[in-house]
C-alpha positions as CSV (number, residue, x, y, z in Angstrom):
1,X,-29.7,6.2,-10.2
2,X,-26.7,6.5,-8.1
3,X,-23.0,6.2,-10.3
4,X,-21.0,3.8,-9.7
5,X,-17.5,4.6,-8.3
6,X,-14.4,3.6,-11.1
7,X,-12.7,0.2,-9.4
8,X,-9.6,-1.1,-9.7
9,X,-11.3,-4.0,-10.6
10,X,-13.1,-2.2,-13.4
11,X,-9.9,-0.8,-14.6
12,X,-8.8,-4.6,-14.7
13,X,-11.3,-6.4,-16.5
14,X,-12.0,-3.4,-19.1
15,X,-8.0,-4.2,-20.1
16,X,-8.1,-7.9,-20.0
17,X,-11.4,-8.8,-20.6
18,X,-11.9,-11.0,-17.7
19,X,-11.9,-10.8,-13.9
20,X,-8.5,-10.3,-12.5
21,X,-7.6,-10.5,-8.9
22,X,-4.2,-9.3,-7.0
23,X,-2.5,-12.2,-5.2
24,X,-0.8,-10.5,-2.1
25,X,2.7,-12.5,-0.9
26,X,4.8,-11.0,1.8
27,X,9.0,-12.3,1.0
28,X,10.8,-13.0,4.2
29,X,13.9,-10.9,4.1
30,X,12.5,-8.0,3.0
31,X,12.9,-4.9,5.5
32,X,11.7,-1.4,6.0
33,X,14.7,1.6,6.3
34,X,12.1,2.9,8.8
35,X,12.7,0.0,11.0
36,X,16.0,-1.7,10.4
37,X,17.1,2.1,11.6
38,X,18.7,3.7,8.5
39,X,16.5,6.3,8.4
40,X,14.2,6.2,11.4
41,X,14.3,3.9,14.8
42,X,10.9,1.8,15.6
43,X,8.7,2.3,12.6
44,X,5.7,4.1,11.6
45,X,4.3,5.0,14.9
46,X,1.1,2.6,13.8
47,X,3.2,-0.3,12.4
48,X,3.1,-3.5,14.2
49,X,6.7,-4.1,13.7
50,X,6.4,-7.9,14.6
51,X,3.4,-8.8,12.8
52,X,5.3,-8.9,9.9
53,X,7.8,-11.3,8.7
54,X,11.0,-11.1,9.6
55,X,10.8,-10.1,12.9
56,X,12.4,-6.8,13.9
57,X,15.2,-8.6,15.4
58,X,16.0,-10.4,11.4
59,X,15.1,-7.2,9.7
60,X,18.3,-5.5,11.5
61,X,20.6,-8.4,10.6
62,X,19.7,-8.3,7.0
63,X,19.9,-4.6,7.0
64,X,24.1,-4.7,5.9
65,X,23.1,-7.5,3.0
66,X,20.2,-5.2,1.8
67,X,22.0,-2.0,2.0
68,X,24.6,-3.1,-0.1
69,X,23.0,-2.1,-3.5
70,X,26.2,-3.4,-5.7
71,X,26.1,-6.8,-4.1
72,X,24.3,-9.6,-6.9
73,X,24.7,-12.4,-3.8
74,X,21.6,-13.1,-2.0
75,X,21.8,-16.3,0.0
76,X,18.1,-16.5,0.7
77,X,17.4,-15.7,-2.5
78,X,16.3,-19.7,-3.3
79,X,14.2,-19.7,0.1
80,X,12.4,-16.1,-1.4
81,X,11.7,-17.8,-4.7
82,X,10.1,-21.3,-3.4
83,X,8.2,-18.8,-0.6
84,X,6.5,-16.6,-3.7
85,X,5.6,-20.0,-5.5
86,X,4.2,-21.2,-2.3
87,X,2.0,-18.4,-1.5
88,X,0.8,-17.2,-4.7
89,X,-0.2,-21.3,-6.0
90,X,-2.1,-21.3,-3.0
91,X,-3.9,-18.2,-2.8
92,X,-4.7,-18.2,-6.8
93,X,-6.2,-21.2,-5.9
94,X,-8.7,-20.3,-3.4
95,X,-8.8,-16.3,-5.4
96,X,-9.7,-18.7,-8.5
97,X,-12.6,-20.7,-6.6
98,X,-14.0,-17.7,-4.4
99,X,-14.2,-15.1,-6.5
100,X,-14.0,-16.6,-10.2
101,X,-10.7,-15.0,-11.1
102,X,-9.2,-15.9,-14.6
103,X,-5.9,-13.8,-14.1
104,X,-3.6,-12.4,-11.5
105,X,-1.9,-9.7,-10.8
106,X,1.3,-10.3,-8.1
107,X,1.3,-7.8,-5.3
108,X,4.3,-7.5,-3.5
109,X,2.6,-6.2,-0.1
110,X,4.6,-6.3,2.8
111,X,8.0,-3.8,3.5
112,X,9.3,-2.2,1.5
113,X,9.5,-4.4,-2.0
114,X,12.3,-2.5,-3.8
115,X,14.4,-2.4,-0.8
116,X,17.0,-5.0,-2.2
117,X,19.8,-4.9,-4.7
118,X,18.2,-5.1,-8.2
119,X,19.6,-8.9,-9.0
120,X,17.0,-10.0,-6.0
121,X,14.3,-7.7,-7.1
122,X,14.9,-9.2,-11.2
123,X,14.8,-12.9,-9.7
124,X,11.4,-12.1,-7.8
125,X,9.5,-10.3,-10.2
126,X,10.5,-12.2,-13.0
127,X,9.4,-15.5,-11.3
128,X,6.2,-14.1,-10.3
129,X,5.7,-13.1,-13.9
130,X,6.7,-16.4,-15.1
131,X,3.5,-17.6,-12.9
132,X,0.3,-19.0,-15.7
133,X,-2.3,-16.2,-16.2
134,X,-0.1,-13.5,-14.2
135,X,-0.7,-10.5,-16.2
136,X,1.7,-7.9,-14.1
137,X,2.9,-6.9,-11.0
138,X,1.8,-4.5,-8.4
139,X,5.0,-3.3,-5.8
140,X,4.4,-1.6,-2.1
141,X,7.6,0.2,-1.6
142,X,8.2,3.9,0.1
143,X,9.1,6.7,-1.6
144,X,12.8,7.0,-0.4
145,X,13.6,3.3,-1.2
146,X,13.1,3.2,-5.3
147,X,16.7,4.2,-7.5
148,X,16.8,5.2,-10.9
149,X,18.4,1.9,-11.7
150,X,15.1,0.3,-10.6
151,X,12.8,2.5,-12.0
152,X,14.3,2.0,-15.7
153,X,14.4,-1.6,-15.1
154,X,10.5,-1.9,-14.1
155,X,9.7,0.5,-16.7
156,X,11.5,-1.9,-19.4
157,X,9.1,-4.6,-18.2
158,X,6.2,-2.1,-18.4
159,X,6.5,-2.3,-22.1
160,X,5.4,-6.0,-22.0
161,X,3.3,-6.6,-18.9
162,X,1.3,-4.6,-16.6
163,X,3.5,-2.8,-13.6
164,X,2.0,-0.3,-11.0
165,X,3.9,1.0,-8.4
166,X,2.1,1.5,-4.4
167,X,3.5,4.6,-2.8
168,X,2.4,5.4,1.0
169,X,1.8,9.2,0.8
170,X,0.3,9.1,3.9
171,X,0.4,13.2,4.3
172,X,1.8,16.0,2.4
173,X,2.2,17.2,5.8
174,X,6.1,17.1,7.2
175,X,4.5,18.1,11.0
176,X,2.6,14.8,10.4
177,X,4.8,12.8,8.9
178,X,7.7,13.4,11.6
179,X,4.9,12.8,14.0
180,X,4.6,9.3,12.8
181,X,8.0,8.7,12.5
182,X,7.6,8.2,8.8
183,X,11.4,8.8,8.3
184,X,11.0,11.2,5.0
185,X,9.3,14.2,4.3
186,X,6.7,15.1,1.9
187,X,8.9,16.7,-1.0
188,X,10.5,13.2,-1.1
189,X,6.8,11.5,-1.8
190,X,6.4,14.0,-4.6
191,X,9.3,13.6,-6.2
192,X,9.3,10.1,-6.3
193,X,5.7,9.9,-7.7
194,X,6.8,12.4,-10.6
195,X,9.9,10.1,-11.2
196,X,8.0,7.1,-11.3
197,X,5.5,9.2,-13.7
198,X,8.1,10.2,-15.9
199,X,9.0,6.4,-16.4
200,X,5.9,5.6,-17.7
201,X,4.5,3.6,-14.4
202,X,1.2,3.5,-13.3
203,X,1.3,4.9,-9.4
204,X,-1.2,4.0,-6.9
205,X,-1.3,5.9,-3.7
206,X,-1.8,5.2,-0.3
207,X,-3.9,7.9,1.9
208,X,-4.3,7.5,5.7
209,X,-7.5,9.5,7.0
210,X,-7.3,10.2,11.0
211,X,-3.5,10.5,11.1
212,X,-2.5,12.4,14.9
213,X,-3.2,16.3,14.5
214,X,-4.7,16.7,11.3
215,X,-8.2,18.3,10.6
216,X,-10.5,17.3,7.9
217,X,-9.4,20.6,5.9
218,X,-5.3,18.7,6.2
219,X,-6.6,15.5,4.8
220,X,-8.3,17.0,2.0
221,X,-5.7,19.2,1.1
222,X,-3.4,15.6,0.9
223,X,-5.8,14.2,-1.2
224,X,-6.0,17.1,-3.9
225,X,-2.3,16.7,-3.9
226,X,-2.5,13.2,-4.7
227,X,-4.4,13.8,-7.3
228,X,-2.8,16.6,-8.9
229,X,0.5,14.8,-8.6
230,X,-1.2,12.4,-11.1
231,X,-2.0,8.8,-9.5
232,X,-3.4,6.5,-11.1
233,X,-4.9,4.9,-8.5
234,X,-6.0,5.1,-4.6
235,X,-6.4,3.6,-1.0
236,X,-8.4,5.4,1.2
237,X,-7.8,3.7,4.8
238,X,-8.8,5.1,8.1
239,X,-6.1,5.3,11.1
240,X,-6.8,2.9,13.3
241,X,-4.3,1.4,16.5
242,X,-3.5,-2.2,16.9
243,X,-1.3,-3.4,20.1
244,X,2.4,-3.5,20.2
245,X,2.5,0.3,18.1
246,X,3.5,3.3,19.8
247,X,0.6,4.7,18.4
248,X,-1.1,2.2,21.1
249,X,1.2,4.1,23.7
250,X,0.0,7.5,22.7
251,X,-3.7,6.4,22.9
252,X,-3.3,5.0,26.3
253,X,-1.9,7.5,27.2
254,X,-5.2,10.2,26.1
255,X,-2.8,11.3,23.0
256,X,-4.3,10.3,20.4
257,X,-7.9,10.2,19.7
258,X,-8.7,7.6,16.8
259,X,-10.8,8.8,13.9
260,X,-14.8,7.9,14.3
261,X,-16.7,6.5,11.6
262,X,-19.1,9.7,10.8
263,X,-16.1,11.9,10.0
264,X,-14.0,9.2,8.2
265,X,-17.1,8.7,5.5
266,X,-17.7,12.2,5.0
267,X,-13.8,12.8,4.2
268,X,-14.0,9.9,2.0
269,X,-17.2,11.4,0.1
270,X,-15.6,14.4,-0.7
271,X,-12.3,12.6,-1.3
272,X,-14.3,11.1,-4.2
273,X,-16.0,13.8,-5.1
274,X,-12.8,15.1,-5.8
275,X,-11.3,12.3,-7.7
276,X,-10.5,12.7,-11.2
277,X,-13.0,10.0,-13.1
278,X,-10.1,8.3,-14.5
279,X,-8.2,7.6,-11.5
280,X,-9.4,4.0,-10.1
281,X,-10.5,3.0,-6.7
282,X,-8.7,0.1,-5.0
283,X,-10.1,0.2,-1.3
284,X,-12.3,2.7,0.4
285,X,-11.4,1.5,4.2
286,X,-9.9,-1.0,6.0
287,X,-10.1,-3.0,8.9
288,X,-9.1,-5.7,11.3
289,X,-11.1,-8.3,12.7
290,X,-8.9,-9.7,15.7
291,X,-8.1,-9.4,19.1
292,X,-5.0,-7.0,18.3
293,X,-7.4,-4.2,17.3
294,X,-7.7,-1.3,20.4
295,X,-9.4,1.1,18.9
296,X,-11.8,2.5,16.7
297,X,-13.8,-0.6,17.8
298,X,-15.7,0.4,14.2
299,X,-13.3,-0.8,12.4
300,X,-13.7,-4.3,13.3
301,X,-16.9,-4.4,11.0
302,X,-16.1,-4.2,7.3
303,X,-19.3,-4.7,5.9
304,X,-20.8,-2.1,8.7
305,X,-18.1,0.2,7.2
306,X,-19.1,-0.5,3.5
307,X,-22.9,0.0,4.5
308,X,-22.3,3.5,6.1
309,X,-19.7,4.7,3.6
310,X,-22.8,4.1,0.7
311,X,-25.0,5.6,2.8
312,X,-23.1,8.7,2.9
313,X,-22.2,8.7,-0.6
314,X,-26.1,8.7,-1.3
315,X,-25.8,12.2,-1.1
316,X,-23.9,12.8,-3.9
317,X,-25.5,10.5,-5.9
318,X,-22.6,7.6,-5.9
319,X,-22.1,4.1,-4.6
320,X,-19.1,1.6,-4.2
């Protein structure tokens, strides 16, 4: 009998009793430092800049209010708040009907969601917590975009409602991470995952498998030191290149060569071989089923993914 890999859903329930899902929104006005040019021009080199909202175009004009981490006025700060209410009554809806959730957990998902002077972040979190049956929060942000100021503030609210913070680690790898114009290095990742450690947060981390230039030996060595830097929690996604990305330039151009699906599930098995039992599992791939996927053409098949990734993790007697 094959084991069955610890969940972040697992994690959930076991704490609440009852199935809780996370309810992604995406806040307009929220920016990236990678793209707005403080610290890098462009983005990730895989980032569909304009995919997200604002477009590149807003994220520079906001970046003076943003940057200004003493300022308490937000202008669109009512807009942000009726957006949030929007998007999470609609998708705890349909997260309530599909898949029989009782509670939620808030994800901030999209940029950089700590990015802002604190009064904005206060206002946004505290409404989402204000939501019915919202039992915490869960906040994408980079590494180089989290003060102390913020940390002690989401570590207050940690003492009465569930907090996790989502770190893109990417690589421990500064050759990579220049590579893809992350805009920090890797020393920056660490520190911040020990900070936010040392505050008492729970710390998922992101791991890209494929990344340009890395060998399977690289990746695994990444995910050792995510473990050892002690996550909580972990996203395993495989690299793959969507249009409008200069990663989409470099592939044209016979730079970049994408990741296939044999080598990504054997990293992944050994990634979880690796895994400490207590850290949980939030995805094992990812995907995306449209027209602005170029390449692997594998990842357009998420349930062919989830079928091959079991089959390799047969072997060593687990299953997702």
């Amino acid at each position: 009998m094959r084991e069955q890999i610890f969940t972040f859903g697992q994690y959930l329930h076991r704490k609440f009793g009852v199935k809780v899902s996370k309810v992604p929104v995406s806040i307009s006005g929220f920016t990236c430092p990678n793209i707005d040019g403080t610290v890098a021009k462009g983005g990730c080199t895989f980032c569909e800049n304009d995919s997200f909202s604002p477009s590149l175009d807003r994220a520079r004009e906001l970046k003076g209010f943003y940057l200004n981490l003493d300022s308490t006025a937000n202008p669109h700060l009512e807009k942000q708040l009726q957006q949030l209410e929007w998007q999470f009554t609609s998708l705890s809806k349909r997260l309530q009907k599909e898949n029989n959730a009782e509670k939620f957990m808030v994800y901030f998902q999209s940029f950089t969601n700590t990015y802002a002077p604190l009064e904005t972040l206060k206002a946004l979190y505290e409404k989402a917590l204000s939501f019915e049956n919202v039992v915490g929060l869960s906040i994408g942000t980079r590494s180089d975009c989290i003060s102390d100021e913020t940390f002690e503030y989401l570590s207050e609210l940690s003492q009465k409602t569930e907090i996790w913070i989502e770190f893109g680690i990417q690589s421990i790898y500064d050759e990579t991470l220049e590579r893809i114009n992350r805009g920090h290095n890797s020393a920056n990742v660490k520190e911040s995952i020990l900070r936010a450690k040392s505050y008492g947060l729970n710390v998922c981390g992101h791991l890209i498998f494929g990344l340009p230039g890395e060998s399977k030996e690289m990746m695994l060595e990444t995910t050792k030191e995510a473990y050892a830097l002690g996550i909580d929690s972990v996203k395993y996604h495989p690299l793959y290149v969507v249009k409008r990305t200069a990663l989409a330039n470099e592939y044209t151009r016979g730079e970049f060569e994408p990741i296939d699906e044999e080598l990504y599930c054997e990293i992944l098995k050994e990634a979880l071989v690796l895994k400490p039992l207590h850290v949980s599992v939030q995805r094992i791939s990812a995907g995306i089923d449209d027209e602005s996927l170029i390449a692997p053409l594998w990842c357009k098949d998420k349930n062919g993914q989830i079928r091959s990734i079991n089959k390799a993790l047969e072997a060593v007697g687990l299953k997702y």
